[in-house]
N, C-alpha and C positions, 0 to 999 in steps of 0.2 A: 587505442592505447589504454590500457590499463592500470591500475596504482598497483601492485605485486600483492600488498599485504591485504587480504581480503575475509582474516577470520571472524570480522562484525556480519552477524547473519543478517545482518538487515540494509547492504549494502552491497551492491558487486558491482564492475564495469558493466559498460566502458563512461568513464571520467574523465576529464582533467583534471589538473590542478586549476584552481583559478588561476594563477600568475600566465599560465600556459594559453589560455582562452583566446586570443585574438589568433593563437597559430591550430587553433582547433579546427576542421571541414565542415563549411556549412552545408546542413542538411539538404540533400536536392530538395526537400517536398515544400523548403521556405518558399512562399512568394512574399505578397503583400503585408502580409503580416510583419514581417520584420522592417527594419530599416532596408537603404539600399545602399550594398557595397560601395564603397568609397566616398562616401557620404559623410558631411561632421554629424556624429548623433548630435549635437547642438538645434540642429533644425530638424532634422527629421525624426527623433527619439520619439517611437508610438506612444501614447499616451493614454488615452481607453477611458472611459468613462467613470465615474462617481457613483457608487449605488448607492441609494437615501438607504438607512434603515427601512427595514422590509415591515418589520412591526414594532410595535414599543412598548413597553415593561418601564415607561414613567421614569428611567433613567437618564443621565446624562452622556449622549454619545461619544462614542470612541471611535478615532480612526485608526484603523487597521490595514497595514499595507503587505501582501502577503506576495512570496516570491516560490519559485515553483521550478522543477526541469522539469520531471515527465508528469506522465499518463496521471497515474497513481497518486502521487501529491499532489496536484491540480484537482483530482478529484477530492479528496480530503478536503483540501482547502476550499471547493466554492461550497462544500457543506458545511463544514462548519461557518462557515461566515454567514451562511444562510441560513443556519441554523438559531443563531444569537440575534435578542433582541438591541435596536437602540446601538448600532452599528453603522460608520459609516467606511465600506471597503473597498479597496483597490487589489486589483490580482493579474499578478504580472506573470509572465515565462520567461525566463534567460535562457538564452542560444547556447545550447550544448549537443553533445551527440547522441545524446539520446532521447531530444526536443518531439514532442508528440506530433503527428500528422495531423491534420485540422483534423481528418475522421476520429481518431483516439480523442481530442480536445471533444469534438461535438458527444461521443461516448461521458465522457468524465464530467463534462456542469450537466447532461441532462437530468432535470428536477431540482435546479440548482437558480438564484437570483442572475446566473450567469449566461444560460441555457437562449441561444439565438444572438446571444452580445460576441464581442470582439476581443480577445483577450490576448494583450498587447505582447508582442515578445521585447525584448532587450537584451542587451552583451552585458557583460562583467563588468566592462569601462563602463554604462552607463548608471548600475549601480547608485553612486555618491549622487549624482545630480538627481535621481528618479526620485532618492530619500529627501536630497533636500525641498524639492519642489514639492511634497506632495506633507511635510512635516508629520508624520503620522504618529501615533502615542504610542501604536505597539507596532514592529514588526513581526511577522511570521514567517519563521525559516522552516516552510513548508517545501524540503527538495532534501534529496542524499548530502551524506552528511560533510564531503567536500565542499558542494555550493554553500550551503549553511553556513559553513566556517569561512566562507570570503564575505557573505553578506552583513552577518553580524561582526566581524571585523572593518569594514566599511561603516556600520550606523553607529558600533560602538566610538568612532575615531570623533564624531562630532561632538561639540561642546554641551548641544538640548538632547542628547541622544535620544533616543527611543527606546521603550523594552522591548527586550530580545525574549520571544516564544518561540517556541519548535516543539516539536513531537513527529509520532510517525502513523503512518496511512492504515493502517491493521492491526492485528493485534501483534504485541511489542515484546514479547517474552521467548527468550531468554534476553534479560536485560544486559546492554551490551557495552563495555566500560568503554572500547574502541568508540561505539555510538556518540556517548558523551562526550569522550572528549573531543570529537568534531565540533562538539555544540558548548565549547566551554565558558564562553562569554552568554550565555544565555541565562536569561532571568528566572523561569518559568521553562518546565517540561509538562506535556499534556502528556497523561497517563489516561487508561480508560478501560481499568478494574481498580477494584481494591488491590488484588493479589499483584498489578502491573505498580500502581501507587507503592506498597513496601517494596517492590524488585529495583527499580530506579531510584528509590529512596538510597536502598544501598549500595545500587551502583554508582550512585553520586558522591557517596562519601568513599568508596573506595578510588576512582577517579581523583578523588579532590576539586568536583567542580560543583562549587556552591550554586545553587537554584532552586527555588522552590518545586517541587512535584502536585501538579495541580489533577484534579479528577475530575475526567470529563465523560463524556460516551461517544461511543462512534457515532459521527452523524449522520451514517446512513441506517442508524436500527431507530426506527420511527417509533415502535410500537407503545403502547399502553401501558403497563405493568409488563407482566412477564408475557414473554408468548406463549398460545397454546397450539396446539397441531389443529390448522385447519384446513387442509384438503379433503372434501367431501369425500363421503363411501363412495359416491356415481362417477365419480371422476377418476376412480382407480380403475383399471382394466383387468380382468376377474388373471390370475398367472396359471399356467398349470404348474401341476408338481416338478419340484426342480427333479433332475437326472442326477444318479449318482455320482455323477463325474463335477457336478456345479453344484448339491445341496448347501444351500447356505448354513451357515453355523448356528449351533444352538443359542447363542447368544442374540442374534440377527431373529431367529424364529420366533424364540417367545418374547423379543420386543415389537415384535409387528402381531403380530397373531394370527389372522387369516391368511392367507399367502393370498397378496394381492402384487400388482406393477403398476409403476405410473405411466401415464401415457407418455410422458417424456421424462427422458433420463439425462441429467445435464451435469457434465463434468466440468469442475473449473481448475483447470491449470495452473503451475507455477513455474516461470526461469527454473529454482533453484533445486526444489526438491518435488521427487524424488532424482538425485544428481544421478543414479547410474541407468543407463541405455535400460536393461533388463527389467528393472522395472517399473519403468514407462511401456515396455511393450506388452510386459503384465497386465497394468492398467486400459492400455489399447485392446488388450483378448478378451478381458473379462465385457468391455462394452462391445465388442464385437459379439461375442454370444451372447447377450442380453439382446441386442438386435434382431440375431438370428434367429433365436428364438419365440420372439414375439414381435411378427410383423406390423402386427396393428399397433407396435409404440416405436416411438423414438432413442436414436443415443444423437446427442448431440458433444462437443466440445466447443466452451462459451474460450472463443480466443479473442487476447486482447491486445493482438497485432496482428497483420498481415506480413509475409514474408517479405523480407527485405525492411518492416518497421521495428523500430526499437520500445523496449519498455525498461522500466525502470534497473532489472536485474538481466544479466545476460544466460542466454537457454543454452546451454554445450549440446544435451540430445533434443534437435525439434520436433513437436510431435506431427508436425506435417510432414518431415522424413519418412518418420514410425508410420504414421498411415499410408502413407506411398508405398512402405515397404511390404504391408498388410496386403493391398489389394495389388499389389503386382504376386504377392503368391496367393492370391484366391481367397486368402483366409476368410470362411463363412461371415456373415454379415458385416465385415469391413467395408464392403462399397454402401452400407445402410448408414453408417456413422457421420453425421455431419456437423460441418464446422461452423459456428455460430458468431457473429459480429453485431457490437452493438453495447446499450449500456446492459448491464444486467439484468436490473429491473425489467426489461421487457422479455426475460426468459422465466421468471419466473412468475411462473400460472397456474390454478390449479390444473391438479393434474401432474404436475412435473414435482421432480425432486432431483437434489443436487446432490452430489460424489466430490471432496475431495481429500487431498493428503491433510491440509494444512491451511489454506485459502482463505482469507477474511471473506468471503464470498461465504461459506458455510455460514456466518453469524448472518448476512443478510437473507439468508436463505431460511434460518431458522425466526429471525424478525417477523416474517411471512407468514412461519406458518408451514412452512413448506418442509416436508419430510428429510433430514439431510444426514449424509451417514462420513463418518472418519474415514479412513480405510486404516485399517489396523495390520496389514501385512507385515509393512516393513519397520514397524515399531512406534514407539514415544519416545522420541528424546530432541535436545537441544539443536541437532544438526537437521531434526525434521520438522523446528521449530513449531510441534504441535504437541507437545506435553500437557499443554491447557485443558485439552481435551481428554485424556486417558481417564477413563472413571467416567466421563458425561453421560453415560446411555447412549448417544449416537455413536457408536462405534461399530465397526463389520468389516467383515473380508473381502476380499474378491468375489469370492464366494457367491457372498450374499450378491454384491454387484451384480454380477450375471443371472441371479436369479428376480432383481428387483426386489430385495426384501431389505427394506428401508427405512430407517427408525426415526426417532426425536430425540431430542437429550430429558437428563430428568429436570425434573421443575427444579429440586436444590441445587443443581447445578449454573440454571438459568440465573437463580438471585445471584449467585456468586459472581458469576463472571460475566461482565459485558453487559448484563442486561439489569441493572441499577437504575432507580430510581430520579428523574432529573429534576431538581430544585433549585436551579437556578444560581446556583452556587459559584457555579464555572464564570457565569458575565460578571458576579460579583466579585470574585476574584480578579477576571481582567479587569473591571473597573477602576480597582486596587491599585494595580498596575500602571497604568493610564496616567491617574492621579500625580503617583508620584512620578512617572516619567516629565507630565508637565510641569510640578514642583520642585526639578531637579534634583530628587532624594535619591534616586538609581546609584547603586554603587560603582566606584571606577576603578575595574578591573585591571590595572597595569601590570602584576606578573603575571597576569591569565594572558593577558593581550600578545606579550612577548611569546607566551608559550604558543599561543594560534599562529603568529609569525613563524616561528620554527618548527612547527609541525605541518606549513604549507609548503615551506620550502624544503622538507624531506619529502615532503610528497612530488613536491617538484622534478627531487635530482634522481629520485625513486625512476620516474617515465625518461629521463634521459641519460639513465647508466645502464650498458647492456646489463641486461637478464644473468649470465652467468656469475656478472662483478657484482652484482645484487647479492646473487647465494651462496657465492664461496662468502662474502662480509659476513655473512647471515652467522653459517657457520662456524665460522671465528669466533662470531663473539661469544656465539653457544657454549665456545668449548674454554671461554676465558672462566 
């Protein structure tokens, strides 16, 4: 079941509503990790362990209780937590339908203070008790932005409340007022550029949901200063000339220079985009003939489900279909393309470069060092939620794809975006936070509060009025 209204690009089924949540299908792949059916969570609510600050920056700790559905924010969230000094964190998953399989879970903390620990699931009802017990300074509404909106509507209702932070797992542009207002009660938005910091700036005040916009950086780009392309000469595998039918674009040409391939070619996927069949099976020909053509490398696609698992955003074309489709008609080097499981990081090596539309996976990729290219077919804009990049230098065709000719972005692009400078600024800020949440200075949001009430409960009668009663309403009002 799905919420109908889906135009926040940073959000798609399947959800509930919180209210809805006890009548949601538990995931077959729960076992032990969760409670057990018909159980008072009273005694059995998992609980999970305390992680001490990992290191310390001479500060005063903060606890941090951080709430998660899938794959993708669970990953965000044990990085960042990992990432900050003088932190004391808990990290929960709430039982929804698109609850990650231990395998995805094992994917998302690995490198993480998480990575071999247990990481407790919980329902919606146990919520209020989790917050009470564990009294934390800041909550993080690390999950889509339905969950979000039940969580911090629960720690907002307490008298010691907590600060309410949220932000999102990738990069966050086009800034999305729908987004916000799921997170209206929140104190703090983690941005993680400059150019992301003005976007949410103004979508907050268009919204009308007062919060501060704090600047953080993704906490899976580790590096030093900026990155620089470091995959060795030796590591690249010499390409022959592309065929007229595959020459890469001038563009692609004279940013690579010698026509070289990497020994692995890693494509990382998205649910959402590119949304239509055709071109996904674009993207499936062009790694198909990059295979073909060059036996001694790889195409791989880094996926971050198995069939039948769920991720954060739901896939309409799956590209295990599209491959199936591939090698039941022959098409050359589609039986060479394989599919890849696991955390990231352990795909990218020298040697390999990464392909995609839009992916937060390209900024880890270029973190690295690792050769990583846009694909620019099917354009820039808001619906392909890669605009960030149009202008970077990494950018190419299909073309290029198939032929292996794989770039970098430019160095002024790297300052600009994503790859900022870290100063410690962001703990100090939560610090901030912390503070006044224990001095009960946090503002008390009551017509915001009313408003999350009534925008859950339309989310509500949303999943329980047929689909057509939905659009002819729709309709109507358009036309008042």
């Amino acid at each position: 079941m799905t919420i109908p209204e889906s135009s926040d690009p940073h959000y798609s089924g399947p959800i509930l509503p919180p209210s809805l949540a006890d009548a949601a299908p538990r995931p077959s792949h729960l076992s032990e990790r969760t409670r057990a059916d018909n159980q008072s969570s009273q005694s059995t609510r998992p609980d999970g362990p305390v992680l001490p600050p990992r290191r310390s920056a001479g500060l005063e700790p903060i606890r941090i209780l951080s709430i998660s559905d899938s794959e993708s924010y669970l990953k965000w969230a044990t990085q960042l937590l990992s990432s900050l000094p003088d932190v004391e964190g808990r990290v929960f998953l709430v039982d929804n339908p698109i609850l990650p399989t231990d395998e995805q879970i094992a994917s998302a903390v690995a490198g993480t203070d998480w990575e071999h620990r247990e990481v407790p699931v919980i329902t919606r009802a146990d919520l209020a008790q989790v917050i009470a017990d564990h009294s934390p300074d800041i909550v993080l509404g690390a999950a889509t932005g339905p969950i979000v909106a039940q969580v911090f509507l629960t720690a907002h209702t307490r008298t010691d409340r907590p600060a309410l932070v949220s932000g999102l797992p990738g990069m966050g542009l086009p800034a999305s007022g729908k987004g916000m207002n799921y997170r209206r009660l929140m104190d703090a938005f983690l941005a993680h550029s400059s150019a992301e910091v003005a976007a949410y700036t103004q979508a907050s005040a268009r919204s009308q949901v007062p919060c501060e916009v704090l600047l953080a950086r993704l906490p899976m780009l580790r590096s030093e200063g900026i990155p620089q392309l470091a995959a060795p000469a030796e590591s690249l595998a010499e390409a022959p000339p592309p065929s007229d039918a595959a020459a890469p674009s001038s563009a692609g040409a004279a940013r690579t220079g010698a026509p070289a391939a990497p020994r692995t070619l890693l494509f990382a996927p998205q649910a959402k985009v590119p949304a239509e069949r055709a071109d996904r099976e674009a993207i499936i020909a062009a790694l198909a003939e990059f295979a073909d053509r060059r036996p001694d490398s790889t195409a791989v696609i880094k996926m971050r489900s198995r069939p039948g698992e769920f991720e954060t955003h739901h896939e309409q074309h799956s590209y295990f279909e599209i491959i199936d489709d591939f090698r039941t008609r022959r098409v050359p080097g589609a039986d060479r393309i394989e599919l890849g499981y696991g955390p990231l990081s352990d795909f990218l090596t020298d040697g390999s470069a990464l392909v995609t539309v839009s992916s937060t996976a390209a900024l880890e990729s270029i973190d690295r060092g690792i050769p990583t290219l846009l694909v620019s077919d099917f354009g820039f804009n808001a619906e392909l939620l890669n605009e960030v990049f149009e202008g970077s230098g990494a950018t190419g065709t299909l073309a290029d794809v198939a032929a292996g000719s794989i770039g970098f972005p430019d160095q002024e692009w790297l300052t600009e975006n994503y790859f900022h400078a870290q100063d410690g600024q962001l703990r100090r800020d939560l610090g901030l936070l912390a503070t006044r949440a224990r001095s009960g200075q946090l503002p008390n949001r009551r017509s915001a509060l009313l408003k999350q009430k009534r925008m859950l409960i339309r989310a509500e009668l949303r999943t329980v009025t047929p689909a057509p009663v939905v659009s002819a309403y729709r309709k109507l009002r358009r036309t008042r």
